[in-house]
CHARMM-style PDB file with segment names, atoms N, HN, CA, C and O in Angstrom:
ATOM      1  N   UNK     1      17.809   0.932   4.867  1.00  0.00      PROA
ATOM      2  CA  UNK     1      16.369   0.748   4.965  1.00  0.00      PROA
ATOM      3  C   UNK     1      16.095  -0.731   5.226  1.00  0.00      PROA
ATOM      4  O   UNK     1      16.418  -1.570   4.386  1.00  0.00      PROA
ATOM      5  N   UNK     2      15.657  -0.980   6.078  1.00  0.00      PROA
ATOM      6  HN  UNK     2      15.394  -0.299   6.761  1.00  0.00      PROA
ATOM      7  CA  UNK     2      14.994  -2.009   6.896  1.00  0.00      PROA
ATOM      8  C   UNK     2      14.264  -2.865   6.301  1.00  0.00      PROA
ATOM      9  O   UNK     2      13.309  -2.124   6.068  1.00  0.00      PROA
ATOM     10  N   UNK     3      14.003  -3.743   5.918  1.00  0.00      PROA
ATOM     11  HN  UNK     3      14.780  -4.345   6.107  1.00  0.00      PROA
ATOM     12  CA  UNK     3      12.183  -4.285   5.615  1.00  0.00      PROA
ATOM     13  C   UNK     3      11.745  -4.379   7.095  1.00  0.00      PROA
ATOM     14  O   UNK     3      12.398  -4.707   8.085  1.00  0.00      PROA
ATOM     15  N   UNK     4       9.989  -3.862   6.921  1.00  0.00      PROA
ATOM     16  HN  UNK     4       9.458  -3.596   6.117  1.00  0.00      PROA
ATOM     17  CA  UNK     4       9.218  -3.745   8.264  1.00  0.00      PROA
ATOM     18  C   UNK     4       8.029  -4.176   7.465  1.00  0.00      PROA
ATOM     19  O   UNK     4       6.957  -3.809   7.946  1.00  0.00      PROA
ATOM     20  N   UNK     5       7.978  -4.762   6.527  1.00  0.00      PROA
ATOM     21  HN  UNK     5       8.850  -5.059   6.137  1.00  0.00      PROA
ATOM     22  CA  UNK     5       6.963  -5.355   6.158  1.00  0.00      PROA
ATOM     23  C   UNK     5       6.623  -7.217   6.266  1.00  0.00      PROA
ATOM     24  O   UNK     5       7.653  -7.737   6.697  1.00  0.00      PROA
ATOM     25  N   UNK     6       5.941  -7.886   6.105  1.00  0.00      PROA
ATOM     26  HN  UNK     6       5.105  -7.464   5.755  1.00  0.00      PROA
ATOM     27  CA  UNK     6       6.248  -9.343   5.902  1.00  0.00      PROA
ATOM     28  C   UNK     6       5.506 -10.092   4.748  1.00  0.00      PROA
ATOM     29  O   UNK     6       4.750  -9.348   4.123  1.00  0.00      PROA
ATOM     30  N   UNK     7       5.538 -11.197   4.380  1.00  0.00      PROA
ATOM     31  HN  UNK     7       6.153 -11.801   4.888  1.00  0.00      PROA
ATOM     32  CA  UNK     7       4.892 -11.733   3.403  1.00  0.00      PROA
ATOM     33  C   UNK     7       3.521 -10.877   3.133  1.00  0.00      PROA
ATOM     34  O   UNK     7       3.264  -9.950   2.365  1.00  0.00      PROA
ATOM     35  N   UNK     8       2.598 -11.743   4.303  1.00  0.00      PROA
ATOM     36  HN  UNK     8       2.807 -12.496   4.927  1.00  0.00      PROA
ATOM     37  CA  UNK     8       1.558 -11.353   3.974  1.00  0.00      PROA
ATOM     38  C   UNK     8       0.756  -9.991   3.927  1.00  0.00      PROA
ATOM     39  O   UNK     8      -0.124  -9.585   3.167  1.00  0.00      PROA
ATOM     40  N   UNK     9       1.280  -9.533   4.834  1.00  0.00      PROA
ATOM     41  HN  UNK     9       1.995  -9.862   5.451  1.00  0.00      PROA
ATOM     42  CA  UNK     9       1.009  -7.828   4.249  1.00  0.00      PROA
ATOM     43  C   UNK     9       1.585  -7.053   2.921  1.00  0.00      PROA
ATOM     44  O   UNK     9       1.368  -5.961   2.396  1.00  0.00      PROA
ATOM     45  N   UNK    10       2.374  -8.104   2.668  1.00  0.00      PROA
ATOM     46  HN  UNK    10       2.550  -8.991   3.094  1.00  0.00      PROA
ATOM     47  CA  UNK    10       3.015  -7.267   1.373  1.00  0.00      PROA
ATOM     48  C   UNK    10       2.343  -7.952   0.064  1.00  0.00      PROA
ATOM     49  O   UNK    10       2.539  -7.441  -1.039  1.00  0.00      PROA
ATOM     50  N   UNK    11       1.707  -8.883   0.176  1.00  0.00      PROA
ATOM     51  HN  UNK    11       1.548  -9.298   1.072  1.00  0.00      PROA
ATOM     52  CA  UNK    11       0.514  -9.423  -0.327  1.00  0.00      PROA
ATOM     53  C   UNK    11      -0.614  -8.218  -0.618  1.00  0.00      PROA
ATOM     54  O   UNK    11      -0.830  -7.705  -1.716  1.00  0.00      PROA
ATOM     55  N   UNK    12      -1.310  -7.884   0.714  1.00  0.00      PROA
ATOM     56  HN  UNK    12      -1.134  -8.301   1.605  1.00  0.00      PROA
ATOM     57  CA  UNK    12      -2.923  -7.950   1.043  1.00  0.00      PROA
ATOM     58  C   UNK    12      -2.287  -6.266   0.409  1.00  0.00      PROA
ATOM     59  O   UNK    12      -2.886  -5.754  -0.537  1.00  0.00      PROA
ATOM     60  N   UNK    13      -1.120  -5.576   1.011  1.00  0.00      PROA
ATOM     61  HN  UNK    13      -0.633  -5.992   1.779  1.00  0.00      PROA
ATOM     62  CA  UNK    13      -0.941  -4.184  -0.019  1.00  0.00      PROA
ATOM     63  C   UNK    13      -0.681  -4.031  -1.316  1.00  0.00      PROA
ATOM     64  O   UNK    13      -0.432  -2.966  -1.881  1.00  0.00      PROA
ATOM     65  N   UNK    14      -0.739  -5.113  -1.799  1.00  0.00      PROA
ATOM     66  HN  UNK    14      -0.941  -5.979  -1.340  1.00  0.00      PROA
ATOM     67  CA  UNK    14      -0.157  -5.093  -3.035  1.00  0.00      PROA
ATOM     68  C   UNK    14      -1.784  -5.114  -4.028  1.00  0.00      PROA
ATOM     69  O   UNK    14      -2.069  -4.519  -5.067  1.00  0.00      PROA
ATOM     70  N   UNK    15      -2.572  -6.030  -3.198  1.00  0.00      PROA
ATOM     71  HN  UNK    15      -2.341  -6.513  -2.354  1.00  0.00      PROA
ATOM     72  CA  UNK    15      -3.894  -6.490  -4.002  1.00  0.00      PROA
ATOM     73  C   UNK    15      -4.500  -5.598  -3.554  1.00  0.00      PROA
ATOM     74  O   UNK    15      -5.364  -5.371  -4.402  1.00  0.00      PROA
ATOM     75  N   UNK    16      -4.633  -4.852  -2.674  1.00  0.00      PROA
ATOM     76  HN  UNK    16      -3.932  -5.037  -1.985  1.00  0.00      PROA
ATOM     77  CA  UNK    16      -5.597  -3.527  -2.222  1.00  0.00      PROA
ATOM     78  C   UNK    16      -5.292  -2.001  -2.946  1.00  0.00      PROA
ATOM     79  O   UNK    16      -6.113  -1.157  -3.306  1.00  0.00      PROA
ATOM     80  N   UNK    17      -3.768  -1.975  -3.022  1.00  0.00      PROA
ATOM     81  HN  UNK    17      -3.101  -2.661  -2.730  1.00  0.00      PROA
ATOM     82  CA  UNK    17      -3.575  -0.882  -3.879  1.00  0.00      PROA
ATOM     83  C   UNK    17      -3.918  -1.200  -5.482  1.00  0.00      PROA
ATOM     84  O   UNK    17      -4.555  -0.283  -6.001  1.00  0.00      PROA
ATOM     85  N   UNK    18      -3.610  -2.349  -6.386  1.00  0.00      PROA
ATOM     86  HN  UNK    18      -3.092  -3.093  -5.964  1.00  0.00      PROA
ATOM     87  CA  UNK    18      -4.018  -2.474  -7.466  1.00  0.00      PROA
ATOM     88  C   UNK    18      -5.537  -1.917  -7.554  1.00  0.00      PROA
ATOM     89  O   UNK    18      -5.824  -1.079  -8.409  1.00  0.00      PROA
ATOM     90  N   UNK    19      -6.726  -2.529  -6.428  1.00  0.00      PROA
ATOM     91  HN  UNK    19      -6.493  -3.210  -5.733  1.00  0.00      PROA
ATOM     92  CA  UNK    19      -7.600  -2.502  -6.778  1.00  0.00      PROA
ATOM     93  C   UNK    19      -7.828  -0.878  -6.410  1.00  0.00      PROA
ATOM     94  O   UNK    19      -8.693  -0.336  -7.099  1.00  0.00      PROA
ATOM     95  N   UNK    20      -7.332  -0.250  -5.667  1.00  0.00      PROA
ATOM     96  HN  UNK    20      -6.629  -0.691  -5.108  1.00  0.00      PROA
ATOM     97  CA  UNK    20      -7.864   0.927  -5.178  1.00  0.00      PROA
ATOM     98  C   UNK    20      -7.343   2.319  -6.396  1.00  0.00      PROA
ATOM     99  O   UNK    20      -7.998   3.361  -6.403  1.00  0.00      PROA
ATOM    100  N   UNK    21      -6.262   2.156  -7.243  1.00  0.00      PROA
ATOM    101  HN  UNK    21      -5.731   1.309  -7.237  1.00  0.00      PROA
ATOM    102  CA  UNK    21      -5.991   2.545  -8.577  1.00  0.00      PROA
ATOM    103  C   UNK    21      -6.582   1.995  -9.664  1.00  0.00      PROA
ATOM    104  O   UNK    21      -6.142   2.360 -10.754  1.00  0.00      PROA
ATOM    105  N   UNK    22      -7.359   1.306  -9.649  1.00  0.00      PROA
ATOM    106  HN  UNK    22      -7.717   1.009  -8.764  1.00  0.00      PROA
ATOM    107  CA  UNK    22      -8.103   0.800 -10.724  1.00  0.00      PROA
ATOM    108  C   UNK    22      -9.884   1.238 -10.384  1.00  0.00      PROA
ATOM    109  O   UNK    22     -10.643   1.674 -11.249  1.00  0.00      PROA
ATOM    110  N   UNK    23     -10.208   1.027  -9.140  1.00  0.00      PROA
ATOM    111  HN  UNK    23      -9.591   0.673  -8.438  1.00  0.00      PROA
ATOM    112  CA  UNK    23     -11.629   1.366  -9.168  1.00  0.00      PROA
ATOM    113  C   UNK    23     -12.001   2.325  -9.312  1.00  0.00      PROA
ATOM    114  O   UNK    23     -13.226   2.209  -9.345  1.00  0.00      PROA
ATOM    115  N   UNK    24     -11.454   4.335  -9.563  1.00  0.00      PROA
ATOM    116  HN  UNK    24     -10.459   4.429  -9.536  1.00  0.00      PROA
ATOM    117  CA  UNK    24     -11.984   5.073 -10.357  1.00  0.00      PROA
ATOM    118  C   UNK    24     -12.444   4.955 -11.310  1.00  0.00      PROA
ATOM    119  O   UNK    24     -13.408   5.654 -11.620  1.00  0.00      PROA
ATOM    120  N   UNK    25     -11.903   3.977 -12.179  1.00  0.00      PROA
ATOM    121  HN  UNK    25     -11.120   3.409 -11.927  1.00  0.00      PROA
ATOM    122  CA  UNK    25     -12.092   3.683 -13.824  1.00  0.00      PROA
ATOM    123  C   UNK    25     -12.979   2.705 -13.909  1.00  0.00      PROA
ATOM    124  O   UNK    25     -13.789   2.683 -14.835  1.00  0.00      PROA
ATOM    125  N   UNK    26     -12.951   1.889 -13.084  1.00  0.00      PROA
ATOM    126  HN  UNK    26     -12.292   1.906 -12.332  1.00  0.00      PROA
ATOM    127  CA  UNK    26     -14.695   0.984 -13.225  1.00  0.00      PROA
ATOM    128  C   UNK    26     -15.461   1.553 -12.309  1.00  0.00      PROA
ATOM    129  O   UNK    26     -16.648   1.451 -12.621  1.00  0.00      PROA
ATOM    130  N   UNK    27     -15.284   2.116 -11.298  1.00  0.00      PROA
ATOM    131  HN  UNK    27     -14.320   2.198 -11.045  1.00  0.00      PROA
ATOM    132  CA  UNK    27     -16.761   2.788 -10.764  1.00  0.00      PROA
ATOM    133  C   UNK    27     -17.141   4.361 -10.627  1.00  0.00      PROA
ATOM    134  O   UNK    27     -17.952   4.684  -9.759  1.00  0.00      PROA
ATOM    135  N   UNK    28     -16.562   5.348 -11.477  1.00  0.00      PROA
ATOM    136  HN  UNK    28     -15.903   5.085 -12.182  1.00  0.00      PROA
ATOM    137  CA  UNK    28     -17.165   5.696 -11.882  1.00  0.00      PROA
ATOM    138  C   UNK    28     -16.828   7.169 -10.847  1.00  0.00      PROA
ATOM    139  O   UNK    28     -17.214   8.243 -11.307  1.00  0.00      PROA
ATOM    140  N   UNK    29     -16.032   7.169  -9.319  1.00  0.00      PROA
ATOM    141  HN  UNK    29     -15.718   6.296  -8.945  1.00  0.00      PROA
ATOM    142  CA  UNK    29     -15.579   7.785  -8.824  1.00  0.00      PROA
ATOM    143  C   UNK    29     -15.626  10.036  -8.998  1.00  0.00      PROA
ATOM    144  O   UNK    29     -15.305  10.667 -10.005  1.00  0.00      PROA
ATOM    145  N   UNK    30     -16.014  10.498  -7.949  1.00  0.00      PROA
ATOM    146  HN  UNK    30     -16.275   9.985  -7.131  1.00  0.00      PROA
ATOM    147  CA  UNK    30     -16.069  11.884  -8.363  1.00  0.00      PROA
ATOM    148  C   UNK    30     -14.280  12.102  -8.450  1.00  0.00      PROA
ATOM    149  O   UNK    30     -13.429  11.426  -7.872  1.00  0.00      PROA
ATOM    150  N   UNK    31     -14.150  12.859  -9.046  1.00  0.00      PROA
ATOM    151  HN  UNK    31     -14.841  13.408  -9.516  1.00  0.00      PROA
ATOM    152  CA  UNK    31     -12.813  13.507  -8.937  1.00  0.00      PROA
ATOM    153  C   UNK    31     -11.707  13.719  -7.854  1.00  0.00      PROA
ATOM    154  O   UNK    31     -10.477  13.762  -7.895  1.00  0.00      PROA
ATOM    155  N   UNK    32     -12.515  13.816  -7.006  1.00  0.00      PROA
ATOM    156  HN  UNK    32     -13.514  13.781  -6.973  1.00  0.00      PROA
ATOM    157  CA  UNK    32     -11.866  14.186  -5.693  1.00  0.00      PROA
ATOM    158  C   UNK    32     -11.781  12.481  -5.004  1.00  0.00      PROA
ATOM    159  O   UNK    32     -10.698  12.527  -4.420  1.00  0.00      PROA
ATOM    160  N   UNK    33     -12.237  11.330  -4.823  1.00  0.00      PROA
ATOM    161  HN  UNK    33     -13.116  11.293  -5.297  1.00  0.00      PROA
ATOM    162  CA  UNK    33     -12.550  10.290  -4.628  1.00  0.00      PROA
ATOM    163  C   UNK    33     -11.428   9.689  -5.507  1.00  0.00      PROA
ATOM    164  O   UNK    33     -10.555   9.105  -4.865  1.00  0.00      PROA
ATOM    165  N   UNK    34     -11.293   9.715  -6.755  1.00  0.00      PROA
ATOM    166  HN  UNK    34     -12.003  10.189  -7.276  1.00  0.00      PROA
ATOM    167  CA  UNK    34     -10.272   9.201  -7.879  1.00  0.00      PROA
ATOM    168  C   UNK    34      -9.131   9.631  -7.208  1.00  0.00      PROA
ATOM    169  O   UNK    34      -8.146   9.002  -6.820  1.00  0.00      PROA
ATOM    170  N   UNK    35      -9.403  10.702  -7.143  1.00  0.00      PROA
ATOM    171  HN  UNK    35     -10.203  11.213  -7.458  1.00  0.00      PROA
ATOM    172  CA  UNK    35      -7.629  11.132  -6.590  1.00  0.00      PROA
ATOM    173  C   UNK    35      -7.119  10.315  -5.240  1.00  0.00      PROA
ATOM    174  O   UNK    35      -6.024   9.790  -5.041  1.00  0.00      PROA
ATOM    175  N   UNK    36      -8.316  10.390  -4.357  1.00  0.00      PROA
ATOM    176  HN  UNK    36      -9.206  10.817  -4.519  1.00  0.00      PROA
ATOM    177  CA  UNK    36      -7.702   9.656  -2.801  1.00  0.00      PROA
ATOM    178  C   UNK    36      -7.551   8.594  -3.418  1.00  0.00      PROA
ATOM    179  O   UNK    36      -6.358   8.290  -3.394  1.00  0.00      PROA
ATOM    180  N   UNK    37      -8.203   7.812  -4.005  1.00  0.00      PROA
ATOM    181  HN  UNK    37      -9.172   8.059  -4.025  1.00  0.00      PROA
ATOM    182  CA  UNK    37      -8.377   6.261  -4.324  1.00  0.00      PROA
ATOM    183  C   UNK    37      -6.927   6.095  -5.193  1.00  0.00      PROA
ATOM    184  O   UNK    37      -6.282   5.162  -4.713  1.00  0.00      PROA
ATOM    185  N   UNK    38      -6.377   6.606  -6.101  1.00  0.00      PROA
ATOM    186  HN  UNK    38      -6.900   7.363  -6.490  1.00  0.00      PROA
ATOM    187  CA  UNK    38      -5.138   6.393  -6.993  1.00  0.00      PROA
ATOM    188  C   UNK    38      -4.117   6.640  -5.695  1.00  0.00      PROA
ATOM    189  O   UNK    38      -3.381   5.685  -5.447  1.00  0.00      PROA
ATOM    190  N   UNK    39      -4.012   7.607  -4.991  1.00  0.00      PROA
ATOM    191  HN  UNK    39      -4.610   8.383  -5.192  1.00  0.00      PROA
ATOM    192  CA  UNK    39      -2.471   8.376  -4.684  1.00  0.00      PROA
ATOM    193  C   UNK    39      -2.602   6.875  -3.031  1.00  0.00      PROA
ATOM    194  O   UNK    39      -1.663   6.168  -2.665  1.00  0.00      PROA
ATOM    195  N   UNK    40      -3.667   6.873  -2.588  1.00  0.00      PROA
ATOM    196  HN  UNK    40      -4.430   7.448  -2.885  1.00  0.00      PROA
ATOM    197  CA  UNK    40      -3.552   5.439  -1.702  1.00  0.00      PROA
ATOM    198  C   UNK    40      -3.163   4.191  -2.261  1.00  0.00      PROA
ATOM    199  O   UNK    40      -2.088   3.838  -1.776  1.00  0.00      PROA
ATOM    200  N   UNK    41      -3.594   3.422  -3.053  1.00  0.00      PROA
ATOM    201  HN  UNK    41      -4.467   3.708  -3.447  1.00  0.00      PROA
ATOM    202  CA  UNK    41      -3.377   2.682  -3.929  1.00  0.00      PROA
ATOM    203  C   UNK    41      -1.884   2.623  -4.323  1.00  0.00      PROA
ATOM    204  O   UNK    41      -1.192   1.613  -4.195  1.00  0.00      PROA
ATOM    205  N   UNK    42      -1.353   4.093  -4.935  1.00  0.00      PROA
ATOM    206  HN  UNK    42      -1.915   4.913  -5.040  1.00  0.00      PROA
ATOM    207  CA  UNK    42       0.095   3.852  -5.378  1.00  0.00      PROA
ATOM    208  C   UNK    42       1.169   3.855  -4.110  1.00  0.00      PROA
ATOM    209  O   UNK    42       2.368   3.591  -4.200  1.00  0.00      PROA
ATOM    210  N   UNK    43       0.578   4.149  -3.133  1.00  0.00      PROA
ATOM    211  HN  UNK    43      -0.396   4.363  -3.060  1.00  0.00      PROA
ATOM    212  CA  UNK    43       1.426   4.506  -1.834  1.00  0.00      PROA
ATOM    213  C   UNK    43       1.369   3.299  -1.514  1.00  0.00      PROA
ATOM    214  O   UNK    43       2.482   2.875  -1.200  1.00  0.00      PROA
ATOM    215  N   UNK    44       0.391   2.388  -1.439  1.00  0.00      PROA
ATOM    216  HN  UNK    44      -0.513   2.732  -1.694  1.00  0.00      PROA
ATOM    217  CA  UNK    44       0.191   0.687  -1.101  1.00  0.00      PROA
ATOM    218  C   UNK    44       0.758  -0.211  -1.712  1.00  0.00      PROA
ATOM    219  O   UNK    44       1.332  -1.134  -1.136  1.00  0.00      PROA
ATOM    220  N   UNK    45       0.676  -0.059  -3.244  1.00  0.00      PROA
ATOM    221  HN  UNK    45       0.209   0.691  -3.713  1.00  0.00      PROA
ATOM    222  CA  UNK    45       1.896  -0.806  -3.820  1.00  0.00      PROA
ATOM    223  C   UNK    45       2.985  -0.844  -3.480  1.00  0.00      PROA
ATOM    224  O   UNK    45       3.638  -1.839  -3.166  1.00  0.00      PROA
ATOM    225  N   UNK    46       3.520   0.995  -3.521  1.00  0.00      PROA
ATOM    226  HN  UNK    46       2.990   1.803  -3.775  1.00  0.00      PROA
ATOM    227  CA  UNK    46       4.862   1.050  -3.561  1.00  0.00      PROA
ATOM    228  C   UNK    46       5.615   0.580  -2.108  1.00  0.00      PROA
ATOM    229  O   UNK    46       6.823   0.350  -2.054  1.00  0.00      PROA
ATOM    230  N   UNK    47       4.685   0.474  -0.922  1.00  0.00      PROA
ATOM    231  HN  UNK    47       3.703   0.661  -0.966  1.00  0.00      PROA
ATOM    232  CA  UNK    47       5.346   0.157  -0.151  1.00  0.00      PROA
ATOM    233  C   UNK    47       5.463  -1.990   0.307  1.00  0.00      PROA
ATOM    234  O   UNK    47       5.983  -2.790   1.084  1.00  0.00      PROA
ATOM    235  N   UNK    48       4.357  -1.866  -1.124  1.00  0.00      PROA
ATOM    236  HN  UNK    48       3.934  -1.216  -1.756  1.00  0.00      PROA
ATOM    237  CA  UNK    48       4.575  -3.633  -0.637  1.00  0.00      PROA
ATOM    238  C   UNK    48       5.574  -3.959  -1.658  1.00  0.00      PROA
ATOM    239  O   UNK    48       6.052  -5.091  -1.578  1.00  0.00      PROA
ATOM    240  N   UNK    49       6.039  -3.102  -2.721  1.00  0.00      PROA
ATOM    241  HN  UNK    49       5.651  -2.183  -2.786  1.00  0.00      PROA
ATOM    242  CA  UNK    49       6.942  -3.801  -3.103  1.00  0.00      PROA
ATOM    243  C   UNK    49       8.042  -3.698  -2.828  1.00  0.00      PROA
ATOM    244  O   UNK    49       8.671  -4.752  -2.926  1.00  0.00      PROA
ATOM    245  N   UNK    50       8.907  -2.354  -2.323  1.00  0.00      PROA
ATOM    246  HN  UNK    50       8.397  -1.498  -2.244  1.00  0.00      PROA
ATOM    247  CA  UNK    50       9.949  -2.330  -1.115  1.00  0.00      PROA
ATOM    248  C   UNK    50       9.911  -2.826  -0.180  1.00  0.00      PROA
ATOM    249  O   UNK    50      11.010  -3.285   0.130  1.00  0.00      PROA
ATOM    250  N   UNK    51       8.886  -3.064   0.756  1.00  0.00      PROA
ATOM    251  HN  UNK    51       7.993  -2.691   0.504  1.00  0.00      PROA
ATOM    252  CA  UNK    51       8.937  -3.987   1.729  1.00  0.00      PROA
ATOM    253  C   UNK    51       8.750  -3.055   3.118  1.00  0.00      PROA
ATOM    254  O   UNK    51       8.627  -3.455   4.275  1.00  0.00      PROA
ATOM    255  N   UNK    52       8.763  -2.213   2.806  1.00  0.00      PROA
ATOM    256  HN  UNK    52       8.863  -1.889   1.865  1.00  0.00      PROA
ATOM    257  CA  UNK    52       9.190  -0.721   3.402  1.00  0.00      PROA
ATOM    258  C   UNK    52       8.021  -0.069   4.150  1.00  0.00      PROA
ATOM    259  O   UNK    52       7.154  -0.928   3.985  1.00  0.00      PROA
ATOM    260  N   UNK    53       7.427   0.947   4.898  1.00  0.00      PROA
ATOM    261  HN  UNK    53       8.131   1.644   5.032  1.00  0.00      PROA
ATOM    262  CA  UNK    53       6.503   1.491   5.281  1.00  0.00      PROA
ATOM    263  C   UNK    53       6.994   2.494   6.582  1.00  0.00      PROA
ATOM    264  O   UNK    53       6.861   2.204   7.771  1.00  0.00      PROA
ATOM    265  N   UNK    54       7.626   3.813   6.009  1.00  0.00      PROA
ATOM    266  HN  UNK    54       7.734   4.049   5.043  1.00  0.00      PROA
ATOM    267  CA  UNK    54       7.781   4.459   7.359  1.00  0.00      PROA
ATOM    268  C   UNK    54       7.340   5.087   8.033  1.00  0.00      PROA
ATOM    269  O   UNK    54       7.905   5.848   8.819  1.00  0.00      PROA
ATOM    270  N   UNK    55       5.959   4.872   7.846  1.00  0.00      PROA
ATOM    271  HN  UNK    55       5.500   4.254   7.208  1.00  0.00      PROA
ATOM    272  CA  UNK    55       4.670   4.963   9.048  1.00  0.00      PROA
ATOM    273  C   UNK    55       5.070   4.086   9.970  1.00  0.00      PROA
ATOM    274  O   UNK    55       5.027   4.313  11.179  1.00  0.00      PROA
ATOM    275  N   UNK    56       5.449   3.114   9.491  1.00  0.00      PROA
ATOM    276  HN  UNK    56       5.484   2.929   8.509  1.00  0.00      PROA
ATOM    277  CA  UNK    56       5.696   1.934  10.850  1.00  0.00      PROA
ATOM    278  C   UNK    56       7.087   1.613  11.337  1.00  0.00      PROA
ATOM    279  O   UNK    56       7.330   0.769  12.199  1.00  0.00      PROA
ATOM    280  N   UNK    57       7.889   2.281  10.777  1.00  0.00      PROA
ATOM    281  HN  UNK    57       7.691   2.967  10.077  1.00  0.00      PROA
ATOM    282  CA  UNK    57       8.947   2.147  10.839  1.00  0.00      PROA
ATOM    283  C   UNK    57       8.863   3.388  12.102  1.00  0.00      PROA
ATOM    284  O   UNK    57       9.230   3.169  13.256  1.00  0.00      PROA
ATOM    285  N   UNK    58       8.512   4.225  11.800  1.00  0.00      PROA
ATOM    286  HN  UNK    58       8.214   4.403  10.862  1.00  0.00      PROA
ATOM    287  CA  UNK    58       8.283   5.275  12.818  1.00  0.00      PROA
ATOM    288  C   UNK    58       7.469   5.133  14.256  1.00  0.00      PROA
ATOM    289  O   UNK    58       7.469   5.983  15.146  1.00  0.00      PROA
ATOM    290  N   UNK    59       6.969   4.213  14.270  1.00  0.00      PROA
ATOM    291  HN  UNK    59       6.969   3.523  13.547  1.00  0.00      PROA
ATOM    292  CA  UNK    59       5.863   3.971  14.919  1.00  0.00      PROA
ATOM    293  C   UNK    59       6.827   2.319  15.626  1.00  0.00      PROA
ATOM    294  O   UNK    59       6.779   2.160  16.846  1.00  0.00      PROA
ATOM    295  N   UNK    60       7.472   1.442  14.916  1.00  0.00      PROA
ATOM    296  HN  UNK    60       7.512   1.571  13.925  1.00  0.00      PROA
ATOM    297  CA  UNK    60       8.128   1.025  15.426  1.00  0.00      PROA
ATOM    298  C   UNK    60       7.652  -0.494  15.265  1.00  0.00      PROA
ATOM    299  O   UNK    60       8.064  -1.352  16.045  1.00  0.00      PROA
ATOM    300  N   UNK    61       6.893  -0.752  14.371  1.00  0.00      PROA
ATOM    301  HN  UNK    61       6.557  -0.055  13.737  1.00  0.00      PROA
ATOM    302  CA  UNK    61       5.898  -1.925  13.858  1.00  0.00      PROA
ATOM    303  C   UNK    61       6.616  -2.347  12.960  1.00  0.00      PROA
ATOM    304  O   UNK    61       7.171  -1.637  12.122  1.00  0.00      PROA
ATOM    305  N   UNK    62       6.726  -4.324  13.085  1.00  0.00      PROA
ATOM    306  HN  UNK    62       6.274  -4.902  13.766  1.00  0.00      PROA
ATOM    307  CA  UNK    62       7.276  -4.899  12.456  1.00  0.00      PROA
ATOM    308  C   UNK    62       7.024  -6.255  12.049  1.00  0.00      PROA
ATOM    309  O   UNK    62       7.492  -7.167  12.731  1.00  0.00      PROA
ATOM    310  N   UNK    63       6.070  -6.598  10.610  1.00  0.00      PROA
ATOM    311  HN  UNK    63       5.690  -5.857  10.056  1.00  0.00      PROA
ATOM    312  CA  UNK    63       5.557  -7.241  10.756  1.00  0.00      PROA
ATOM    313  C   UNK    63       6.449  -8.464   9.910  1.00  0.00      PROA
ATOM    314  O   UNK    63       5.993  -9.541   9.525  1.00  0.00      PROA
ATOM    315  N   UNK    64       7.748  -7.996   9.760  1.00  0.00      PROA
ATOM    316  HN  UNK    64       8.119  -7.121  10.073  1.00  0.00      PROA
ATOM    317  CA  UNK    64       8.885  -8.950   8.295  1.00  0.00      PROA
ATOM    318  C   UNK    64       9.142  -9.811   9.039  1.00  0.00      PROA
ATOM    319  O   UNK    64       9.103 -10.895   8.458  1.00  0.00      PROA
ATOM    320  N   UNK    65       9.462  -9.909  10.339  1.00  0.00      PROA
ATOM    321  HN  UNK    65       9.494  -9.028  10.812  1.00  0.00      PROA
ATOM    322  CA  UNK    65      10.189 -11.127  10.794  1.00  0.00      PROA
ATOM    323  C   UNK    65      11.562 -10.672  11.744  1.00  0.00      PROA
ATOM    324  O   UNK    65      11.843 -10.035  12.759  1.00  0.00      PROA
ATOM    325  N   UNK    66      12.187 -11.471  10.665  1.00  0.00      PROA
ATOM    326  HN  UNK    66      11.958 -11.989   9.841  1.00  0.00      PROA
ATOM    327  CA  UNK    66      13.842 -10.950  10.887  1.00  0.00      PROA
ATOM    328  C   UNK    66      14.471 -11.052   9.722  1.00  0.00      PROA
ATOM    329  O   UNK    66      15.600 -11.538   9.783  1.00  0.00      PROA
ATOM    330  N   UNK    67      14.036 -10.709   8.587  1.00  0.00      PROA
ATOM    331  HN  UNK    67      13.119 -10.314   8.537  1.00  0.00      PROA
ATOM    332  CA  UNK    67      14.497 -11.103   6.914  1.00  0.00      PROA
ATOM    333  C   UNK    67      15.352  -9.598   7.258  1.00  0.00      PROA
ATOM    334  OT1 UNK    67      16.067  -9.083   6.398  1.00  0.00      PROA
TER     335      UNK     67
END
């Protein structure tokens, strides 16, 4: 497994999924909304912290460099 990610996207996914698993619980979210908002969120983390994303890996997008 590749990294196809780079710094800064593995940044901006990392702070977008925190917030997008956390804002059911401060705003208040219908059920169905909580759910998209958590299972995106954990999919955003998890791929900024592997480094990983094989949406783009598939797609053929590479934003790591050459790390």
């Amino acid at each position: 497994m590749q990294i196809n990610i780079g710094t800064a996207e593995r940044a901006l996914r990392l702070v977008l999924g925190v917030v997008l698993v956390l804002l059911p619980f401060l705003a208040g979210l219908s059920t169905l909304w909580t759910w998209v908002s958590v299972i995106v969120g954990l999919v955003l983390v998890v791929t900024g912290l592997v480094r990983f994303c094989p949406v783009w890996a598939m797609l053929g997008i590479r934003t790591g460099g050459r790390e």
